[in-house]
C-alpha angles and dihedrals in degrees: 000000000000123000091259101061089040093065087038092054093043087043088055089043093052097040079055102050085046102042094075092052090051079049106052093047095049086051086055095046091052092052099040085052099049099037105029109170089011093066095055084045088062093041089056095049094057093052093254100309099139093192099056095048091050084050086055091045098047086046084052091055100046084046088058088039079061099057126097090220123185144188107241104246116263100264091051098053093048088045076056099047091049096047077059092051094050090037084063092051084047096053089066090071102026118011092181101056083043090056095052098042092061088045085057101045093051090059094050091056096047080050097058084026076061097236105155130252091237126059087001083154100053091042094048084047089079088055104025112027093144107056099046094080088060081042096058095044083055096046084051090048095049096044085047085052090055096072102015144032114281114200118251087241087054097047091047084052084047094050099046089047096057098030087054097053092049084057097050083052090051100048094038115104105216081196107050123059125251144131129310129250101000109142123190110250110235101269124142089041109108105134085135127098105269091232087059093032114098122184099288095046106252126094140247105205112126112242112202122265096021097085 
């Protein structure tokens, strides 16, 4: 064997033994991108184990490949942006019924977005990684109201956190690129007296007996 294919043997031999690791970090880089927190937060759940939690996410990804996904039609998301509208004129008097009403609203719009029942927030984590912190933090807020009192500062964090997710699904095109998990912060929304509204809409005055 000459002294040429000798260095192009060793050369293949190096860029294969190199590629899977390429490989492997590109892989990690794609993920990171498209799942920020969301990707520590796996990590974390599988105890560090960086290949497990990139399993998980991959898994995550073909799951949401497998959904027939769809834009509410016009007239239903503005129904919907008008029922949040009426939800933050409602918090004034009752921000928990406010709060849940939005929840409640959100999951009626993943149902008719076609988000399934079973693993909806894995599935809403390729489009929406970086609300679901804040989402989490509500959904926590409205299970500890159930059985105790929520203050009304925690209930309004609850609401725009919510509120602010349904509105990332509504305005998401399943059909047209774009990039993941950018959700539309809560402007054009100001139905509340301007001595109660704050910036994003909904007020802070207390209301007796929620906190």
């Amino acid at each position: 064997m000459t002294t040429v294919a000798i260095v192009l043997v060793v050369l293949v031999a190096a860029a294969l033994a190199v590629t899977p690791l390429v490989l492997r970090r590109l892989r990690t880089r794609r993920l990171r991108s498209r799942f920020g927190p969301e990707y520590d937060r796996a990590v974390r759940g599988h105890k560090g184990d960086t290949a497990a939690a990139e399993r998980e996410l991959g898994e995550r990804v073909a799951l949401h490949r497998g959904l027939d996904l769809k834009r509410l039609p016009q007239p239903d998301r503005a129904e919907a942006e008008d029922e949040l509208r009426r939800l933050q004129v409602l918090f004034v008097d009752d921000p928990l019924r406010a709060a849940a009403d939005t929840e409640r609203l959100l999951q009626s719009v993943l149902d008719r977005a076609g988000y399934p029942q079973q693993g909806r927030i894995q599935a809403l984590s390729v489009d929406h990684a970086d609300l679901l912190t804040a989402y989490r933090g509500a959904h926590s807020t409205l299970d500890q109201a159930r059985t105790a009192t929520a203050g009304t500062e925690d209930l309004r964090t609850a609401l725009l956190a919510v509120r602010t997710l349904t509105r990332a699904v509504l305005d998401r095109d399943p059909g047209r690129p774009g990039p993941a998990g950018k959700g539309r912060a809560s402007a054009g929304t100001s139905p509340a007296p301007a001595a109660q509204r704050p910036a994003d809409g909904v007020a802070r005055t207390p209301v007796p007996g929620h906190g």
